[in-house]
C-alpha positions as CSV (number, residue, x, y, z in Angstrom):
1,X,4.3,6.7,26.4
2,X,7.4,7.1,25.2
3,X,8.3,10.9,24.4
4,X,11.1,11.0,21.7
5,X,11.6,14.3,21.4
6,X,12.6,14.4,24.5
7,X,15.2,11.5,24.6
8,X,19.1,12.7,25.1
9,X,19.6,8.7,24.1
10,X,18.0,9.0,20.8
11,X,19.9,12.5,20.3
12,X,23.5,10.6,20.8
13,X,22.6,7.4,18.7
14,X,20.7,10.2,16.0
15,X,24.1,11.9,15.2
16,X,26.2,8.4,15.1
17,X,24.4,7.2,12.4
18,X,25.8,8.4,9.0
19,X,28.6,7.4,7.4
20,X,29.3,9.8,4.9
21,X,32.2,7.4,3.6
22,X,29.7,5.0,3.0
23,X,27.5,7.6,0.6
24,X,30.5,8.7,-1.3
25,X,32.0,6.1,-2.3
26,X,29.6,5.0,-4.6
27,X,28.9,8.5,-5.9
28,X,30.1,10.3,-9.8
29,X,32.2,13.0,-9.6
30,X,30.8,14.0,-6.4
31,X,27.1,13.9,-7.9
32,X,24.4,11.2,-7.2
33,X,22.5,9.6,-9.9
34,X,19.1,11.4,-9.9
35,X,19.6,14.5,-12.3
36,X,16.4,16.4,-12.2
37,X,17.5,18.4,-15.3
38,X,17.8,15.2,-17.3
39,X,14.5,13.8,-16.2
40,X,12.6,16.9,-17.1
41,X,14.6,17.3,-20.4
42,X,13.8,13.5,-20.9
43,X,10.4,13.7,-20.5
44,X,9.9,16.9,-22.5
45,X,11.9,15.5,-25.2
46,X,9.8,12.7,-25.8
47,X,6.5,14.4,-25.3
48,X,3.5,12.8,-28.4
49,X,6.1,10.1,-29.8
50,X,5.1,8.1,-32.7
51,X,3.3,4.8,-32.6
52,X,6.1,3.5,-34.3
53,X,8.7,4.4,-31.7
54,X,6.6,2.8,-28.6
55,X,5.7,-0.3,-30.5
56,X,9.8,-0.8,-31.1
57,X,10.1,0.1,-27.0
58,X,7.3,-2.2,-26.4
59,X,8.7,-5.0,-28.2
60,X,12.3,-4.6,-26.3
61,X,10.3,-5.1,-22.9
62,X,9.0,-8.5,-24.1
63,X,12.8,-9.3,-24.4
64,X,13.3,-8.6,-21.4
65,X,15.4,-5.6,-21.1
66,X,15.8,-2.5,-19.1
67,X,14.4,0.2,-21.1
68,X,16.3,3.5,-21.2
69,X,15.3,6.7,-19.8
70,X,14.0,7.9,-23.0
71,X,12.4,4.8,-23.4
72,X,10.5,5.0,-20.4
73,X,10.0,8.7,-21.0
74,X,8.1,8.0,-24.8
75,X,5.3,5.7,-22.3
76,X,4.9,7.8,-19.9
77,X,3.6,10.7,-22.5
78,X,1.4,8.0,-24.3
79,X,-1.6,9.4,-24.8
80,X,-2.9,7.6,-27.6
81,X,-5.8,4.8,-26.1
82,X,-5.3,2.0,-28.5
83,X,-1.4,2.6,-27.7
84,X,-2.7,2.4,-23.7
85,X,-4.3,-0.8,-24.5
86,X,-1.4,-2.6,-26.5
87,X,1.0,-1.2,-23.2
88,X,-1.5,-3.2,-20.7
89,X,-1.2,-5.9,-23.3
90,X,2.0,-6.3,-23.7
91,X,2.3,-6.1,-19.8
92,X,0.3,-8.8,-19.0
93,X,2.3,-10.6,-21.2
94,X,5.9,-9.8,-20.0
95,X,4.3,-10.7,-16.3
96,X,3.6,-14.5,-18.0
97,X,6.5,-14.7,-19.4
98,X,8.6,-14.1,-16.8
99,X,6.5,-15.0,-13.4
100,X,3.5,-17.6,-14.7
101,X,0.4,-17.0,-13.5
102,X,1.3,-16.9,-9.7
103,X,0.8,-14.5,-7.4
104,X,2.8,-14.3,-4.1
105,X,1.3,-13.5,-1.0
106,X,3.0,-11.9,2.3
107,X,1.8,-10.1,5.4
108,X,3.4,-7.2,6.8
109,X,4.0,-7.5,10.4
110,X,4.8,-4.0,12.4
111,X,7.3,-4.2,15.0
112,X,7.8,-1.0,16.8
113,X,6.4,2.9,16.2
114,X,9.6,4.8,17.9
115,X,11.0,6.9,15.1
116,X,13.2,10.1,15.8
117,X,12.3,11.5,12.3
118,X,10.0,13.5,11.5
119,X,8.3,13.4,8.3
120,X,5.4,15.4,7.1
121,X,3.3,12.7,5.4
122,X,4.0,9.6,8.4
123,X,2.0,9.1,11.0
124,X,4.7,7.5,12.8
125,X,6.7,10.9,13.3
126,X,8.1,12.1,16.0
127,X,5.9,15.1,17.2
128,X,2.9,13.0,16.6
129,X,2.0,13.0,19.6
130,X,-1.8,10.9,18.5
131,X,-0.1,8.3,18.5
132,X,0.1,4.9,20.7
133,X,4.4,4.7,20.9
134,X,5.4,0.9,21.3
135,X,7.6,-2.0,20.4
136,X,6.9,-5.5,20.8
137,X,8.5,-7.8,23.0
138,X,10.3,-11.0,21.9
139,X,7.6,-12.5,23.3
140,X,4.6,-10.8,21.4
141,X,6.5,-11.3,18.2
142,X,5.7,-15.0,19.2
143,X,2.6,-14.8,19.5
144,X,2.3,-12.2,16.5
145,X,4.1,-15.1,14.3
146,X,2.2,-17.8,16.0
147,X,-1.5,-16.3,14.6
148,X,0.1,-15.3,10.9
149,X,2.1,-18.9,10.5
150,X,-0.4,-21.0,12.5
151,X,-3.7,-19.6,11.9
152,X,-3.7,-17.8,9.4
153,X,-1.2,-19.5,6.8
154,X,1.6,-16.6,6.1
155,X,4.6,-18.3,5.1
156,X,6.6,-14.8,4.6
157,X,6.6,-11.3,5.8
158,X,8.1,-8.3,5.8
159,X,9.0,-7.0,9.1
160,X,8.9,-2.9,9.5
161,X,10.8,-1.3,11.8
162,X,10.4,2.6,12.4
163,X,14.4,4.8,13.3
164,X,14.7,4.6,17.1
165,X,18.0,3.6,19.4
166,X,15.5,1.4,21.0
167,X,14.9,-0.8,17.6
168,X,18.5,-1.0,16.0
169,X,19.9,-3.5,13.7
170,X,20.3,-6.1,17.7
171,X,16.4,-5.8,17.8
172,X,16.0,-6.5,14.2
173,X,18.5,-9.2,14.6
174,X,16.6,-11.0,17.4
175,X,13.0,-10.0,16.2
176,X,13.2,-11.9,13.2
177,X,15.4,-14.7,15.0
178,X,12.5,-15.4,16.8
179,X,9.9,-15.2,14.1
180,X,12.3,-17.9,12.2
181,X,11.9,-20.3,15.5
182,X,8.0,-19.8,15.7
183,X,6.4,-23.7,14.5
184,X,3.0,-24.4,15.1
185,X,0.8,-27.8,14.4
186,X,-2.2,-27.4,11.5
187,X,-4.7,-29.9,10.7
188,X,-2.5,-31.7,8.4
189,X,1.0,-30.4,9.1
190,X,2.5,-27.2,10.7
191,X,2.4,-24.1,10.1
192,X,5.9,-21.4,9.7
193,X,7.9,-18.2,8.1
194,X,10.3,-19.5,6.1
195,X,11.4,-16.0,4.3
196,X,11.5,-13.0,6.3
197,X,11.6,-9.9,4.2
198,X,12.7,-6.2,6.1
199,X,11.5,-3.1,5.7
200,X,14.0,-0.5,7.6
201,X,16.0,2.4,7.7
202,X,18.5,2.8,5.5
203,X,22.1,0.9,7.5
204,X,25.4,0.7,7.4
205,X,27.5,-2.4,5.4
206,X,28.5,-3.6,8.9
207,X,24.6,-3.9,9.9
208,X,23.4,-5.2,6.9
209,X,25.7,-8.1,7.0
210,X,24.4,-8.7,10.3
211,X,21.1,-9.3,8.6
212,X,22.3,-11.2,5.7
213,X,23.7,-13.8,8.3
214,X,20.2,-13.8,10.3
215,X,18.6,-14.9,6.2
216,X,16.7,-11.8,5.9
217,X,15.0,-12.4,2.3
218,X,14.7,-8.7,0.7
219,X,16.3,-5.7,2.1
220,X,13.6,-2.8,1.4
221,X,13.8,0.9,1.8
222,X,11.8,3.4,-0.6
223,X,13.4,6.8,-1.5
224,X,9.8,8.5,-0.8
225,X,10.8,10.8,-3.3
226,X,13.4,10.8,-5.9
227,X,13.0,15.0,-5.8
228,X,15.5,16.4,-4.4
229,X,13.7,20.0,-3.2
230,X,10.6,18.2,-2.3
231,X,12.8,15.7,-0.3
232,X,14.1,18.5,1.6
233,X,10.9,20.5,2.4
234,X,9.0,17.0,3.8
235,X,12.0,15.8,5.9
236,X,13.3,18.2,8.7
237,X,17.4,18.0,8.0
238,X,17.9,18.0,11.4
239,X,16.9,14.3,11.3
240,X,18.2,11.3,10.0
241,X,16.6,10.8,7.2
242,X,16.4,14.6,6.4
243,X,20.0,13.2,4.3
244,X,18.8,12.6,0.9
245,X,22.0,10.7,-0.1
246,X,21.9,8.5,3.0
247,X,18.9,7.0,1.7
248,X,19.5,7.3,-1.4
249,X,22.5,5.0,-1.6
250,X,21.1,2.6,1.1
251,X,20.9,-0.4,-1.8
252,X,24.7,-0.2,-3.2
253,X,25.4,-0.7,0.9
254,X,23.1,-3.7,1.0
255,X,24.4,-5.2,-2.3
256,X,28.2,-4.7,-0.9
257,X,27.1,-6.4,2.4
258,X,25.8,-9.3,0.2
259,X,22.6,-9.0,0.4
260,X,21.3,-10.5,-2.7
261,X,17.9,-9.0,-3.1
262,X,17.1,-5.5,-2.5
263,X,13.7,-3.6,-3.3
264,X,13.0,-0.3,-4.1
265,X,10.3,2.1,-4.4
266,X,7.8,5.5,-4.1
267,X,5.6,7.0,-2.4
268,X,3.1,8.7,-4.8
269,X,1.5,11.4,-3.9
270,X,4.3,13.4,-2.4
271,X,5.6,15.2,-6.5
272,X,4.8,14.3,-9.7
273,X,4.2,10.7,-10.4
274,X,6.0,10.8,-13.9
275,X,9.5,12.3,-12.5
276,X,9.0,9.3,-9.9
277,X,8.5,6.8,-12.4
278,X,11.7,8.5,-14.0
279,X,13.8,7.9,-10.6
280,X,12.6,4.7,-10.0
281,X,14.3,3.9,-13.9
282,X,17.6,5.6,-13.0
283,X,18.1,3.8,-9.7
284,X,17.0,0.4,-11.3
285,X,20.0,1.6,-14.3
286,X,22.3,2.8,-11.2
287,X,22.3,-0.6,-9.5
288,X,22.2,-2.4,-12.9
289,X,25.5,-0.5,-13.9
290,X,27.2,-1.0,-10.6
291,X,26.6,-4.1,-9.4
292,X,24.9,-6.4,-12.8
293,X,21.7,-6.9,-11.2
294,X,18.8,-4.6,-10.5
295,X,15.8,-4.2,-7.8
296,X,14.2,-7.9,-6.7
297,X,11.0,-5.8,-6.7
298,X,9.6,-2.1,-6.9
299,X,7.1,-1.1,-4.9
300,X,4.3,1.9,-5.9
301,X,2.5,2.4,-2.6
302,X,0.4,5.7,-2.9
303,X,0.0,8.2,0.1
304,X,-3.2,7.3,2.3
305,X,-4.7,9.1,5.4
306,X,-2.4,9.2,9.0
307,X,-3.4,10.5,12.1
308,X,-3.4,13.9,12.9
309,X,-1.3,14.0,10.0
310,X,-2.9,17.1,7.2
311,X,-0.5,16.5,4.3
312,X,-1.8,12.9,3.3
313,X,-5.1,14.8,3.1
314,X,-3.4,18.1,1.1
315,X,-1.1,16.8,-1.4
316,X,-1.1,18.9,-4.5
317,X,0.6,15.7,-5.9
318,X,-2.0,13.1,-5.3
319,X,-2.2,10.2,-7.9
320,X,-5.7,9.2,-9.7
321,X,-6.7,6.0,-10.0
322,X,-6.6,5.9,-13.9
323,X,-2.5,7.9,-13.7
324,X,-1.9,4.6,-11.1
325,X,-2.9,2.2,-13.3
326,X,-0.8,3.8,-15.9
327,X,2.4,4.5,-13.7
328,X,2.5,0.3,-12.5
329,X,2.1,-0.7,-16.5
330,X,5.1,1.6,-17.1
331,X,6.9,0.5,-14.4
332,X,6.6,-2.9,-16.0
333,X,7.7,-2.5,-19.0
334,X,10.5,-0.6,-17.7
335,X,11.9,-3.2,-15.4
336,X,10.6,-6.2,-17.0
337,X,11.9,-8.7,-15.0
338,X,11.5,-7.3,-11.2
339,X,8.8,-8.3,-8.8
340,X,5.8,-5.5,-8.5
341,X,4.4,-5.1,-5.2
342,X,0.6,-3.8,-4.6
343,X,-0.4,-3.7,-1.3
344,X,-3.6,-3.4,0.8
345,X,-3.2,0.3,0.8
346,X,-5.6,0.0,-2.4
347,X,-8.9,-0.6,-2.4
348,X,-9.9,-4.4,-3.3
349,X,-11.9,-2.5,-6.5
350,X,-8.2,-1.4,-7.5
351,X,-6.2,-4.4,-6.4
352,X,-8.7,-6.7,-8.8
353,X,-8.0,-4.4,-11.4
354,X,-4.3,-3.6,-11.3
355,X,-2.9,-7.2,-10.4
356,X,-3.5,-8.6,-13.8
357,X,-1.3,-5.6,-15.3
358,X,1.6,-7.0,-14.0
359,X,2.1,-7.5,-10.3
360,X,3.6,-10.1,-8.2
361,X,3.0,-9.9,-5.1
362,X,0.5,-8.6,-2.3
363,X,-0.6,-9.1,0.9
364,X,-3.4,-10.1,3.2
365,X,-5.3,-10.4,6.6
366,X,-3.1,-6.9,6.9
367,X,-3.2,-5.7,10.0
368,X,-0.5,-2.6,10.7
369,X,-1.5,-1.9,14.1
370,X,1.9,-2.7,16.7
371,X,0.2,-6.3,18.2
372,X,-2.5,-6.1,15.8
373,X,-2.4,-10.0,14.9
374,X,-2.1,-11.3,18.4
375,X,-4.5,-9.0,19.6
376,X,-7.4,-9.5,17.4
377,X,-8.7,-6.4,17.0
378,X,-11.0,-6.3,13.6
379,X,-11.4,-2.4,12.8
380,X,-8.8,0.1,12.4
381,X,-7.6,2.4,14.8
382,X,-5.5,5.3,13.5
383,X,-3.8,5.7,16.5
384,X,-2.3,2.6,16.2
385,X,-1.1,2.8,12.7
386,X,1.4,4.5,10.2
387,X,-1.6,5.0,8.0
388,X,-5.3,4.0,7.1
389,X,-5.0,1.0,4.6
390,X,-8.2,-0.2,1.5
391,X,-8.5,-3.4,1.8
392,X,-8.9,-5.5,4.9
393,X,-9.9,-8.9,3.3
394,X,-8.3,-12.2,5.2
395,X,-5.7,-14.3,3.4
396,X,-8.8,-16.9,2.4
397,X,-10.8,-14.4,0.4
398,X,-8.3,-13.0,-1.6
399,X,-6.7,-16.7,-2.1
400,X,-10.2,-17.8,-3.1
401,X,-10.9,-14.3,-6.0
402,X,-7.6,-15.2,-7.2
403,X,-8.0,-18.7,-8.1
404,X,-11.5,-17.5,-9.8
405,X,-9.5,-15.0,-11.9
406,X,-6.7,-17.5,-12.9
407,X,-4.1,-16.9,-10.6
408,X,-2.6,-19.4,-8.7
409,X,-1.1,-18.3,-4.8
410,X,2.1,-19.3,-4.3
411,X,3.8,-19.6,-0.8
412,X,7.1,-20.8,-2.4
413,X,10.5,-19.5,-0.6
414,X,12.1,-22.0,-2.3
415,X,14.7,-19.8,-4.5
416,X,15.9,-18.0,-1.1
417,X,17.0,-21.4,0.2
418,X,18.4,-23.2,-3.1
419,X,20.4,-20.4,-3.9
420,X,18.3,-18.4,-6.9
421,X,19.2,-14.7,-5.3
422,X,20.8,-12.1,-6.8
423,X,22.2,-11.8,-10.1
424,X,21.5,-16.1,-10.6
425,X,17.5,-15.1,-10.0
426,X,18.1,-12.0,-12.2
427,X,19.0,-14.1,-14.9
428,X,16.9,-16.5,-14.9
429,X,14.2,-14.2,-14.7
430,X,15.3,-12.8,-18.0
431,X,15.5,-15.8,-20.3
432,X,12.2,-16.8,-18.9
433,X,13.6,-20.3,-16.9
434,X,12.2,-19.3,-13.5
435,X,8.7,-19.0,-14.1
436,X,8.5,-22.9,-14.1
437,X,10.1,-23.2,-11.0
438,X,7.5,-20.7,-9.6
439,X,5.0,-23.1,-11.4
440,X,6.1,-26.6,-9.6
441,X,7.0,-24.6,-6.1
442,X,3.7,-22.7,-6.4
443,X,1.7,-26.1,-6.5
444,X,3.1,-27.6,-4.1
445,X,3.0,-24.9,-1.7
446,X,-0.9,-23.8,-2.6
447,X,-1.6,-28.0,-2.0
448,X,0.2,-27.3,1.7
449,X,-1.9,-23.8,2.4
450,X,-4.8,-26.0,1.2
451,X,-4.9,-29.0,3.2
452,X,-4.1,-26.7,6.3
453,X,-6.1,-23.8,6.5
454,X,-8.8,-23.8,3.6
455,X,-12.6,-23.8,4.4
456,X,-14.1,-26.6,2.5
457,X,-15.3,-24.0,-0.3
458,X,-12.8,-22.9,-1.1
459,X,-10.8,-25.9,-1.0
460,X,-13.0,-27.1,-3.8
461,X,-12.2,-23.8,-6.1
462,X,-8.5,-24.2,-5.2
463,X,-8.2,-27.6,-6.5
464,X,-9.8,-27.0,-9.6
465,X,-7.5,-24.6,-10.4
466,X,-4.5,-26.9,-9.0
467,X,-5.5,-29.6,-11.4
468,X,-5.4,-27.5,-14.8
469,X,-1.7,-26.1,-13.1
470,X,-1.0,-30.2,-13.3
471,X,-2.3,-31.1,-16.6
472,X,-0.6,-28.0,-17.9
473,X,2.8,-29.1,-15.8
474,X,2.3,-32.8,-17.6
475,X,1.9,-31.2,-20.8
476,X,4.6,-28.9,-20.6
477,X,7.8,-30.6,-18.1
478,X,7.1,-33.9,-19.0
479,X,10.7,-34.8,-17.5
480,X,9.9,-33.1,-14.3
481,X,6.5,-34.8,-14.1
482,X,7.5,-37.8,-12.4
483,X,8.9,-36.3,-9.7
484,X,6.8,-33.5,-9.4
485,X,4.2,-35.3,-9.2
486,X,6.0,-37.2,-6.1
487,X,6.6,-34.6,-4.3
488,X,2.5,-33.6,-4.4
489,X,1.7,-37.0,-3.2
490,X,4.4,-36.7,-0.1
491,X,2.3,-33.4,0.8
492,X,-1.0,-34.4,0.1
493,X,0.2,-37.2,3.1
494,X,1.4,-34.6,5.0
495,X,4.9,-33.8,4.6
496,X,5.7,-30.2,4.4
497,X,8.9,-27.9,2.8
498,X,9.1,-30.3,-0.1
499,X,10.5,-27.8,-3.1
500,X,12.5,-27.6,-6.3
């Protein structure tokens, strides 16, 4: 048991870690970008606008455009039900446009539980003292990879790493060096990670350029809370991440360090859901205005039961399902052209129900216990966990309801490799081009997870769906047919990583 509290180590390493040159740098006038007046004046302003003024809004979100704050502030006091309806609408139809009908599919794989913070809502925190402390070996990140890439069928994760001497940027540098080594044999070829996404503390340029060199694919690190007071009051300011502005300007950092793809996001549940939606906007518009491109994706995870922990249980602030349903159409129409993360926080009820309003991307066959993939335990144990999570359906299931409701999984990490990051993604993204290379890559990579690791079942309902993607590939890319099609036949034989 490792007792943090107690660590003169973790106190040395705790007060070397900001770089106050590296917050203000980036900052206005001294000020950061989240101006609480504005966003309460904003959202006042536009309190019952007309239906005329949302339709125009809605109509520059299937253009593909940032929406202003204003914007953003006129849907979020929708109240109007046939104006609800037309937003999920017009969602669904920005998510075609811009992403096809795939949905990508990651696992999150927990690396350590040593954290010298503190916060009130985490079960991770350092006076919890419920909790099982460890971090994996390089060796049973081996084995952790070996079950998600070889058994299982993961061909990305995102790695999460809690704030501890004993798991700095080295430890993330070598942990995912070794989770990029991991090959294992399948029935028809083998099985790997070929994008390792990272979900960290916030670090300086000089460490994040470390990771860019490793291939990390998205650097991720969520605010919690864009408000400022309630930031204060649920993280200690004796600890790291008790400085707001720290974390706040984590993503300018990455972008310097050239890291391409950066995702940001909330945790609902800690102050009001609307003024989060209005910080998630203004950081999206920060990064836009500073470096061209926005977030690769937001994430909207909502608070969930911890471990000895009360506040997940006695937020005032807790989000209903019909306000989360609202919030992730907002969010994309706001941002109309990032990624949207739901995870298995949500219940499989909500998951079904939200994923066809606009999201991207989720994960499956989550375990968050430290070792829980190696280890094979099948129920949760609190004690080993940051949190209680909704839905603990395996990779196969949720492949197998997606493909029954249209969507096709795509295991493509094509873009990271050919050089679609950043502001080249971002663009395409906006004039609609990369949702047919999702289409071809998302094929070809669903034939490979298919021939691998499907039960005969469904293997049957995944082909189905694979041959209307064809027909509907022939009929649409004639030019890119021939070769498309060439590339399926080398991977129906066996050959794997073919992508365009």
């Amino acid at each position: 048991m490792y007792i943090l509290q107690k660590d003169k180590n973790s106190e040395s390493w705790v007060k070397k870690r900001i770089k106050y040159e590296e917050i203000t740098k980036y900052m206005d006038n001294g000020k950061d970008f989240i101006n609480e007046k504005e966003i309460f004046e904003r959202l006042k302003k536009n309190k019952n606008p007309d239906k005329r003024k949302v339709k125009d809004i809605l109509q520059k979100s299937l253009s593909i455009q940032t929406l202003s704050l204003d914007e953003v502030a006129a849907l979020l006091n929708v109240e109007d039900e046939n104006l609800l309806l037309e937003m999920e609408e017009v969602a669904k139809k920005i998510k075609k446009k811009v992403y096809d009908n795939r949905i990508v599919t990651f696992a999150p794989l927990y690396l350590s539980n040593l954290c010298v913070n503190n916060c009130l809502y985490c079960g991770f925190r350092r006076e919890n003292k419920a909790v099982k402390r460890r971090a994996l070996t390089l060796e049973e990140v081996k084995k952790e990879t070996e079950v998600l890439a070889g058994e299982i069928g993961h061909k990305r994760l995102i790695v999460v790493y809690g704030e501890h001497p004993l798991t700095d940027v080295e430890y993330i540098r070598n942990t995912i060096e070794t989770i990029y080594r991991v090959k294992v044999k399948t029935k028809k070829g083998y099985g790997e990670i070929r994008r390792v996404n990272v979900n960290a503390p916030p670090l300086s340029i000089e460490e994040l350029k470390i990771l860019k060199e490793v291939g990390i694919g998205t650097f991720q690190v969520f605010q919690e809370t864009y408000h400022h007071p309630s930031y204060k009051k649920l993280h200690p300011q004796n600890t790291i991440k008790g400085n707001y502005l720290w974390r706040l300007y984590c993503m300018h950092r990455a972008l310097e360090a050239g890291v391409d793809d950066v995702g940001i996001g909330v945790l609902f549940g800690l102050y009001d859901w609307k003024f989060e939606v209005m910080g998630l906007t203004l950081h999206t518009l920060e990064l836009e205005k500073k470096f061209g491109i926005g977030p690769h994706t937001i994430s909207f995870p909502r608070i969930e039961p911890a471990v000895n922990t009360p506040f997940t249980k006695n937020s005032h602030y807790k989000v209903s399902d019909e306000d989360f349903k609202k919030l992730v159409v907002v969010i994309r129409l706001a941002v109309p052209y990032t990624g949207m993360i739901i995870t298995a926080r949500e219940s499989a009820k909500i998951r079904r129900e939200v994923i066809s309003l606009g999201c991207t991307q989720t994960d499956a066959s989550t375990r968050i216990g430290i070792g829980a993939y190696s280890e094979r335990y099948n129920t949760q144990e609190a004690k080993r966990q940051q949190f209680l999570i909704g839905d603990t359906r395996s990779l196969e299931e949720l492949i197998k309801e997606l493909a029954e409701m249209g969507y096709i999984t795509s295991f493509c990490t094509a873009g990271y490799r050919c050089g679609r990051t950043g502001k080249c993604i971002m663009d395409l993204l906006k004039e609609g081009k990369e949702r047919w290379f999702c289409k071809l890559n998302a094929v070809l990579t669903f034939r490979e997870w298919l021939d691998d690791f499907a039960c005969e079942e469904t293997k049957r309902i995944g082909e189905n769906l694979i041959q209307k993607e064809i027909n509907e590939i022939k009929q649409l890319l004639p030019a890119v047919y021939p070769q498309f099609i060439s590339y399926y036949e080398r991977i129906k034989n066996g050959e794997r990583d073919i992508y365009f």
